[in-house]
C-alpha distance (Angstrom), angle and dihedral (degrees) to the residues before:
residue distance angle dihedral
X1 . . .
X2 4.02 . .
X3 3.49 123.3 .
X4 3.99 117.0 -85.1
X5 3.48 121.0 -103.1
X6 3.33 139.2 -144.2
X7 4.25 129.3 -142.4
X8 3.62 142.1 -169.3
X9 3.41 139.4 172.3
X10 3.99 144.8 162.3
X11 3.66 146.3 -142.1
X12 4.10 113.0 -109.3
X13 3.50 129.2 -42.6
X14 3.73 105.5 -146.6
X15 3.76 84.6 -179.6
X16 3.76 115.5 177.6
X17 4.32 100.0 147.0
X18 3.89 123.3 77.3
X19 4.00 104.5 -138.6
X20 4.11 101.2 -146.6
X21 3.79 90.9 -178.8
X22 3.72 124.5 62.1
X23 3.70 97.9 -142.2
X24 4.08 121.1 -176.9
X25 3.77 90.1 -99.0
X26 3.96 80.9 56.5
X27 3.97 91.3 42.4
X28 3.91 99.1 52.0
X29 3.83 100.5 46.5
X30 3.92 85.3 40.8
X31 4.14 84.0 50.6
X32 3.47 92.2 46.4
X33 4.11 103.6 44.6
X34 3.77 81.5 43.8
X35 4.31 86.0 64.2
X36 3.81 81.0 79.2
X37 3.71 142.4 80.3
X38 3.67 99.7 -146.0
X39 4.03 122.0 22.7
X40 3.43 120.7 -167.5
X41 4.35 130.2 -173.4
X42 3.55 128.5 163.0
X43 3.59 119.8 -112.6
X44 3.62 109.0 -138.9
X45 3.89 105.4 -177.2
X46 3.79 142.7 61.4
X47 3.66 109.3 -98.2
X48 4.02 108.8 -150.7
X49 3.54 135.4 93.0
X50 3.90 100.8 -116.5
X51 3.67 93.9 -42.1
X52 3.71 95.3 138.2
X53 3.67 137.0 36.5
X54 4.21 126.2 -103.3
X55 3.59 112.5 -86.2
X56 3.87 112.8 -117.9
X57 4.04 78.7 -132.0
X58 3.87 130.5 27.6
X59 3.60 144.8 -175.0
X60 4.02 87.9 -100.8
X61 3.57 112.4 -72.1
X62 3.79 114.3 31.0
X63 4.01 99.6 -98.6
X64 4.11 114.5 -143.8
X65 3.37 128.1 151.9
X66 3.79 140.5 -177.0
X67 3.64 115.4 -107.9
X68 3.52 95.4 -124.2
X69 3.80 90.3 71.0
X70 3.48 88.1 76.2
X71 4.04 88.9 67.0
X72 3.69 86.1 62.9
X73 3.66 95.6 47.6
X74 4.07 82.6 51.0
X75 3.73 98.8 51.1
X76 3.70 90.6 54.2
X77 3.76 83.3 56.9
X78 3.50 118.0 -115.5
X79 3.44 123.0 155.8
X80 3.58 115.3 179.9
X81 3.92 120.5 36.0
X82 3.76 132.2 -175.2
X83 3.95 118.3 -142.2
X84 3.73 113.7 175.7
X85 4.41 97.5 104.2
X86 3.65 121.0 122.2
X87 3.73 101.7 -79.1
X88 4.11 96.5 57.8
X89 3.68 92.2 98.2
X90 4.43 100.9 41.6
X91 3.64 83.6 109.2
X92 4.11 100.9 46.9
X93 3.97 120.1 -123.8
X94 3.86 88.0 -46.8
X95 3.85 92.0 63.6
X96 3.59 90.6 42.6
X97 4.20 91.7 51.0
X98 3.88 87.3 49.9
X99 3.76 95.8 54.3
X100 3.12 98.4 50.5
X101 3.85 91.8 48.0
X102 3.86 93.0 50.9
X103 3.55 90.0 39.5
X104 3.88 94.5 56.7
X105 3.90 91.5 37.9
X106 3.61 90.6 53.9
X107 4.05 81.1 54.6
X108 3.77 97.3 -116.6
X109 4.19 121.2 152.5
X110 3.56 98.6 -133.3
X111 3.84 133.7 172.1
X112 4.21 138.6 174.4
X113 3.51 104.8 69.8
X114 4.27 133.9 44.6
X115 3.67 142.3 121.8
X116 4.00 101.6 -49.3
X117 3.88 136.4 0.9
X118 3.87 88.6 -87.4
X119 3.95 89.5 60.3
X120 3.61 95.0 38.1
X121 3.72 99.4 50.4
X122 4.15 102.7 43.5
X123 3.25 132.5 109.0
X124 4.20 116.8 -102.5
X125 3.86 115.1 -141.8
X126 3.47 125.2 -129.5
X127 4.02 122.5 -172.2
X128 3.92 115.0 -152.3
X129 3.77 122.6 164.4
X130 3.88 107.3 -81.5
X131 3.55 99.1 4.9
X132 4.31 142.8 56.3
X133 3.89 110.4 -144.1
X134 3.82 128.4 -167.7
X135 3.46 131.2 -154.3
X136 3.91 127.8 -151.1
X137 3.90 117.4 -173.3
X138 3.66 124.9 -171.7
X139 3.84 142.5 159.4
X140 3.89 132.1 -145.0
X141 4.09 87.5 178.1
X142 4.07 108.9 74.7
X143 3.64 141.4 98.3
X144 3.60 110.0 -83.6
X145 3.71 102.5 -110.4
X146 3.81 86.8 53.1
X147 3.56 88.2 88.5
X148 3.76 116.6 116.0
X149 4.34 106.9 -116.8
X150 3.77 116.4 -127.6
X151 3.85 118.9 -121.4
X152 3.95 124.6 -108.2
X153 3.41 142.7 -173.6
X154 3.99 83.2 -109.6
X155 3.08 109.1 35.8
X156 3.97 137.5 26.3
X157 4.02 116.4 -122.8
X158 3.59 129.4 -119.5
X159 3.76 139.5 -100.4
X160 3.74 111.3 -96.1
X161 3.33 163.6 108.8
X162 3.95 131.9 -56.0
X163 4.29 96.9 -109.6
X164 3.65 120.9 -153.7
X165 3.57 88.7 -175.5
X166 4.30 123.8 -171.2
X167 3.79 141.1 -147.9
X168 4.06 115.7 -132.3
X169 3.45 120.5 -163.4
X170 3.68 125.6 -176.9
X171 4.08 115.2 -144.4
X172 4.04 118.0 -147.7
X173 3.82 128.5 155.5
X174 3.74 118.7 -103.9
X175 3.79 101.9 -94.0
X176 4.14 88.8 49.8
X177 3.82 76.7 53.8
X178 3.65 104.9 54.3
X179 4.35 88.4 44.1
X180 3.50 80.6 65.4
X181 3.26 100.9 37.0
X182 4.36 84.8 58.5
X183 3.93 88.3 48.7
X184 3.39 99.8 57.3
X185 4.01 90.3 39.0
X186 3.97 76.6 50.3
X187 3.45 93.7 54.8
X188 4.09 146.2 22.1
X189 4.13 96.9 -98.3
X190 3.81 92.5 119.5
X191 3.76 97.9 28.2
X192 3.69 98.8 108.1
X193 4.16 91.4 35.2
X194 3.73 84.5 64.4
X195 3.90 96.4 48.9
X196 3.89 92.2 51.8
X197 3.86 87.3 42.6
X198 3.90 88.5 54.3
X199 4.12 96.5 41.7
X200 3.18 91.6 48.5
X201 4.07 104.7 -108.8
X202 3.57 96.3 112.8
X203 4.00 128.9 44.3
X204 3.71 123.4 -126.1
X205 3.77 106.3 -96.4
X206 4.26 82.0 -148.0
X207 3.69 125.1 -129.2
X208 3.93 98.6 -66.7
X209 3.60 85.6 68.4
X210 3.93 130.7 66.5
X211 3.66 112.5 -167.5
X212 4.07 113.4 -149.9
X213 4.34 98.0 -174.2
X214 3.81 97.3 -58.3
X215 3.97 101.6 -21.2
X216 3.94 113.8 107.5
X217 4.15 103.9 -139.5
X218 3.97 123.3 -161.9
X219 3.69 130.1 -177.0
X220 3.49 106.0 -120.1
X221 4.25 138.5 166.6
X222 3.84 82.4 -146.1
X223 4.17 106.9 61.7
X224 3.78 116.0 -151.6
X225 3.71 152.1 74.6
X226 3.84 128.0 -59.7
X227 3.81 134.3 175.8
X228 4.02 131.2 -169.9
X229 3.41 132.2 -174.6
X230 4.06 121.0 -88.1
X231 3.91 99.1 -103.0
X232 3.33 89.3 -146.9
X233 3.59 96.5 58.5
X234 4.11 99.2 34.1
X235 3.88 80.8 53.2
X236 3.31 99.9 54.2
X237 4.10 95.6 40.9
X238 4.04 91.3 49.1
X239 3.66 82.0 54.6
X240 3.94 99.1 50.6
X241 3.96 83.7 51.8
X242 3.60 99.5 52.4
X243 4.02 86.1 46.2
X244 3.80 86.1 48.8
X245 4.13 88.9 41.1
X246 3.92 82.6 62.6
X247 3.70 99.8 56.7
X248 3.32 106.2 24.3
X249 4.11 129.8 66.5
X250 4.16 90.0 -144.8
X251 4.30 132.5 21.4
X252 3.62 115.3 -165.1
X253 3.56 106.8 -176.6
X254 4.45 118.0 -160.1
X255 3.45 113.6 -156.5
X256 4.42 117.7 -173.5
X257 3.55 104.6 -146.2
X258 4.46 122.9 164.0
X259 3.90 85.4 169.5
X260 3.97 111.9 120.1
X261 3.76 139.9 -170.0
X262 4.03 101.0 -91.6
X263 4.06 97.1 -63.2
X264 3.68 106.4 -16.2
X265 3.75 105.3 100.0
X266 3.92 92.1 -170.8
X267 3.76 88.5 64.1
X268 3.58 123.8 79.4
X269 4.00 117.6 -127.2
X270 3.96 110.2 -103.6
X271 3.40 100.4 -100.7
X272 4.16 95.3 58.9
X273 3.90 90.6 76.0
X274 3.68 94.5 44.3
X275 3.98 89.3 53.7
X276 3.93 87.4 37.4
X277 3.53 94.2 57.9
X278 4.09 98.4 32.3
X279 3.53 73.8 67.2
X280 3.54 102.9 62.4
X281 3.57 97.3 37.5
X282 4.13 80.5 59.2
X283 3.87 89.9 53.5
X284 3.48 111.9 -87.7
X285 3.68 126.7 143.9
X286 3.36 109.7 -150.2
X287 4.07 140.9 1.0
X288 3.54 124.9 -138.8
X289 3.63 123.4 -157.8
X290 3.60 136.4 -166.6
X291 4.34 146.4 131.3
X292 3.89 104.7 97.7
X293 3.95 96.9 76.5
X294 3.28 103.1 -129.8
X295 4.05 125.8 61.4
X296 3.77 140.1 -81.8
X297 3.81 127.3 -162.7
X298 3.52 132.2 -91.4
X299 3.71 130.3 -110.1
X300 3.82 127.4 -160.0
X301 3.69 101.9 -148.7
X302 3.94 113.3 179.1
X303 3.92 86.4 -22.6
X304 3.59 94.2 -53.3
X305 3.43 135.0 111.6
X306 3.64 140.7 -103.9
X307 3.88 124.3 -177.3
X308 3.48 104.3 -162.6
X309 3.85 86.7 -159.8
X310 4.04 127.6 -33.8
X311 4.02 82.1 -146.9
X312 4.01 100.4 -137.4
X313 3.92 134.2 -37.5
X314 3.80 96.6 -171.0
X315 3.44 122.4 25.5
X316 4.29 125.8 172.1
X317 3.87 106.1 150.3
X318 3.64 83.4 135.4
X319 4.29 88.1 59.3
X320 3.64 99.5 58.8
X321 3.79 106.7 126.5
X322 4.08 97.7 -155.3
X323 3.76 147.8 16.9
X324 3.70 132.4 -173.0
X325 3.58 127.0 -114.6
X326 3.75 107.1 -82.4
X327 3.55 93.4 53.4
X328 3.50 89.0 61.5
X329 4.37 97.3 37.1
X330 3.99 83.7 56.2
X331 3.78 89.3 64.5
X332 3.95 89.5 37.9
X333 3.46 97.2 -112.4
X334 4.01 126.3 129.2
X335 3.95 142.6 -168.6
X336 3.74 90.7 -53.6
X337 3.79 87.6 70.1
X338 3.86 133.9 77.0
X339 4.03 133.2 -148.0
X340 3.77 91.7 -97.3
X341 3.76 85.2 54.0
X342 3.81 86.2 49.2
X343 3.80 97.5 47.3
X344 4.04 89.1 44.3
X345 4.03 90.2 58.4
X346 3.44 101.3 44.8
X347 3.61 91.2 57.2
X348 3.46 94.3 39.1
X349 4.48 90.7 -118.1
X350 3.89 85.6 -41.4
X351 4.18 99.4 -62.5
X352 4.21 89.7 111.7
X353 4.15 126.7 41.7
X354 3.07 140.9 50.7
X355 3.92 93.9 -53.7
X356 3.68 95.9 71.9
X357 3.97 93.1 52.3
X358 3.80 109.9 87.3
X359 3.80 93.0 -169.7
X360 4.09 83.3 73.4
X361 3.89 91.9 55.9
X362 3.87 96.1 52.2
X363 4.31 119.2 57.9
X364 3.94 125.8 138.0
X365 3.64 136.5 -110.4
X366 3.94 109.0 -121.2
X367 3.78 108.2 -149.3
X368 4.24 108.0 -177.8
X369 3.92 137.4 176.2
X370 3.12 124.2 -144.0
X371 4.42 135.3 175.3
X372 3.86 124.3 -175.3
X373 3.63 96.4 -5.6
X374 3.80 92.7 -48.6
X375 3.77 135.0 125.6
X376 3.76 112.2 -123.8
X377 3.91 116.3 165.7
X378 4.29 124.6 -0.3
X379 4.19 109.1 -155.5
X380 3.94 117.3 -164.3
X381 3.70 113.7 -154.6
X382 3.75 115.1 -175.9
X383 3.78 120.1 -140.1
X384 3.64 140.3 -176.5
X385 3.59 136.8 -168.6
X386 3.48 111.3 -156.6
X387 3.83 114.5 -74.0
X388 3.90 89.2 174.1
X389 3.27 103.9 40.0
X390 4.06 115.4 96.4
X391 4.12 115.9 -81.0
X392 3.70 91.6 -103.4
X393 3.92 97.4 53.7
X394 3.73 93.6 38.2
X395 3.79 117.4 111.9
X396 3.80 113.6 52.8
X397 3.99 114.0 118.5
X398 3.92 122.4 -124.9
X399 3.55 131.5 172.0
X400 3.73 113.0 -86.5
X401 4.13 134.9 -145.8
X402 3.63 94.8 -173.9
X403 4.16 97.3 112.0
X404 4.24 83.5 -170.1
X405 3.88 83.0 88.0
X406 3.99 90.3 52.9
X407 3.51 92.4 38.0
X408 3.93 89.0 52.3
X409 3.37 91.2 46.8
X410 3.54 98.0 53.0
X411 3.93 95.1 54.8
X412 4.26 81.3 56.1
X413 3.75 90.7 60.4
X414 3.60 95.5 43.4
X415 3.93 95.2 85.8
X416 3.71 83.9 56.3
X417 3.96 96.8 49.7
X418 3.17 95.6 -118.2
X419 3.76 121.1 141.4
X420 3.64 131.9 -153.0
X421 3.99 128.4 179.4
X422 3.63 128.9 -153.4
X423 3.78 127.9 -135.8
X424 3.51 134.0 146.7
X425 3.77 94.9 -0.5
X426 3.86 92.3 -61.1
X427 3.64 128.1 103.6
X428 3.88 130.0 -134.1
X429 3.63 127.0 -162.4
X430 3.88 105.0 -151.3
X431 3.88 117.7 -129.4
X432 3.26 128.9 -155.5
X433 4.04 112.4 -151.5
């Protein structure tokens, strides 16, 4: 038998602040990470000063950060850290080259984004005592030329982000079908679909398919919405993992993922358990999920688990010190204006957002053991980040005795059968062996 080992890991860090004092909030989640062998958050800003251009798109606000943030992110004592998520490309290819420079001088193993699809998509090494573990870091929530470009013989590929792309399809019976099929004869909708279609750009979706602009339709008995994984891209992840299953003792893979099941945010879109547990089945031990800011349930799938999202563990939106222009046009503001004036607008003076949600300023730290492949012990540790403290000081994690968060986790992971008991402020997620 090997020697147990201990894991960790968070929800994002949309870290913007430096922290010069090491407070006892500071001190007991540092303490606490530091119970583990490997420690893993996701990193979801640019890290640069300037060093890349605004984004024409983003991932919401423009995320940049100042490289010294990722000092902080060290002394709490993570290790490993994930970056593809919807904000690694705000700052264009140049932001993305300067994170990952920062990030590797500030001796981080790091994985999800890089210079091509082959960079983007491996598996990062970390060496513990008794045991190798890989990291695999992917996003299904980006805009589509985010995606990381493979490398040919031809042609080189392009900077990126590790996709875990999905197919929605929307199910209606056959006469919602033909209304729509009379509005878009009505109208110009699918217009341009059929040019590309004819010259050649675009494939023929076939005759199972009616396409209404971008929206895939289906006639179906069952009405609804359903997404799948990309084959493409689940095939080529559940390859990287059995690779990384090969040279490695453990595989933890992070996936960034804001899509939800129709309108409940705190559950995940159908095909994030499908990829979760393709996963698995390929070798890994453990899935990490995070993007919509508040948490998800757990599953125990084959005695591994799945974190449907850790929601966040730092969170500063609020602290960004600049945005370009659009961001402030979209809110019809113009050069008279600052980024406070920005921030204020888009949440309407902080009564709309994420800000006024307290479910997004509360998650848990997952702290699990595990020997020979094997799931031994699941900890819960309840944060918060400071729901009541002003916008500007919101966002730092402390150690939290408010079981609610437990307790609302625990109806989350019901659905999945999995159980978790409550006792002395810590949850447990029962296993059966």
């Amino acid at each position: 038998m090997t020697k147990p080992i201990w894991f960790t890991a968070t929800g994002d860090s949309f870290i913007t602040r430096n922290l010069p004092y090491r407070d006892q909030a500071f001190q007991e989640v540092s303490n606490l990470l530091h119970r583990a062998d490997v420690r893993i958050a996701n990193l979801e800003t640019t890290v640069h000063d300037h060093e890349g251009y605004p984004s024409a798109q983003s991932g919401g606000t423009w995320a940049m950060s100042p490289p010294s943030v990722l000092q902080v992110m060290k002394d709490y004592g993570f290790n490993m850290i994930g970056w593809a998520n919807n904000h690694t490309l705000d700052y264009l290819y140049g932001g993305l080259e300067a994170t990952e420079r920062y990030l590797n001088e500030y001796g981080f193993v790091h994985a999800g984004a890089g210079k091509n699809l082959a960079e983007a998509g491996a598996p990062r090494y970390l060496e513990c005592e008794g045991a190798r573990v890989a990291l695999i870091a992917a996003t299904s929530t980006f805009h589509p030329w985010w995606a990381a470009g493979d490398q040919r013989s031809d042609s080189i590929g392009r900077p990126g982000i590790n996709p875990m792309r999905y197919v929605m399809t929307h199910h209606i019976t056959e006469e919602k079908l033909a209304d729509l099929q009379a509005i878009a004869e009505a109208t110009d909708i699918n217009a341009f679909n059929k040019l590309l279609i004819e010259e050649g750009f675009m494939n023929d979706p076939g005759k199972e398919i009616f396409l209404f602009g971008n929206a895939r339709f289906m006639v179906s008995d069952h009405e609804g919405t359903t997404t799948q994984p990309h084959p493409r891209d689940l095939n080529r992840i559940v390859k990287t993992i059995e690779e990384a299953n090969r040279r490695a003792d453990y595989v933890i893979v992070s996936i960034h993922a804001h899509e939800m099941k129709g309108e409940a945010k705190e559950v995940a879109a159908d095909f994030l358990p499908v990829f979760a547990k393709a996963c698995i089945d390929a070798g890994a031990h453990a899935v990490v999920g995070h993007g919509p800011h508040l948490l998800r349930g757990i599953e125990i799938y084959n005695n591994r688990p799945i974190f449907y999202s850790l929601g966040d563990f730092v969170f500063q939106t609020e602290a960004v010190t600049s945005q370009p222009a659009d961001f402030y046009e979209h809110y019809g503001l113009d050069h008279t204006h600052n980024v406070a004036d920005a921030l204020e607008a888009m949440s309407a003076n902080y009564t709309r957002g994420l800000c006024v949600h307290k479910e997004v300023w509360e998650s848990v730290i997952p702290l699990w053991k595990m020997q020979d492949g094997e799931l031994l012990e699941l900890e819960l540790h309840p944060i918060e980040l400071g729901f009541d403290l002003p916008v500007h000081r919101m966002g730092w994690p402390k150690l939290s005795g408010d079981t609610s968060i437990l307790e609302g986790l625990k109806a989350l992971s019901e659905p999945y059968g999995t159980v978790i008991e409550i006792m002395d402020g810590i949850g447990r997620v029962r296993l059966s062996r």
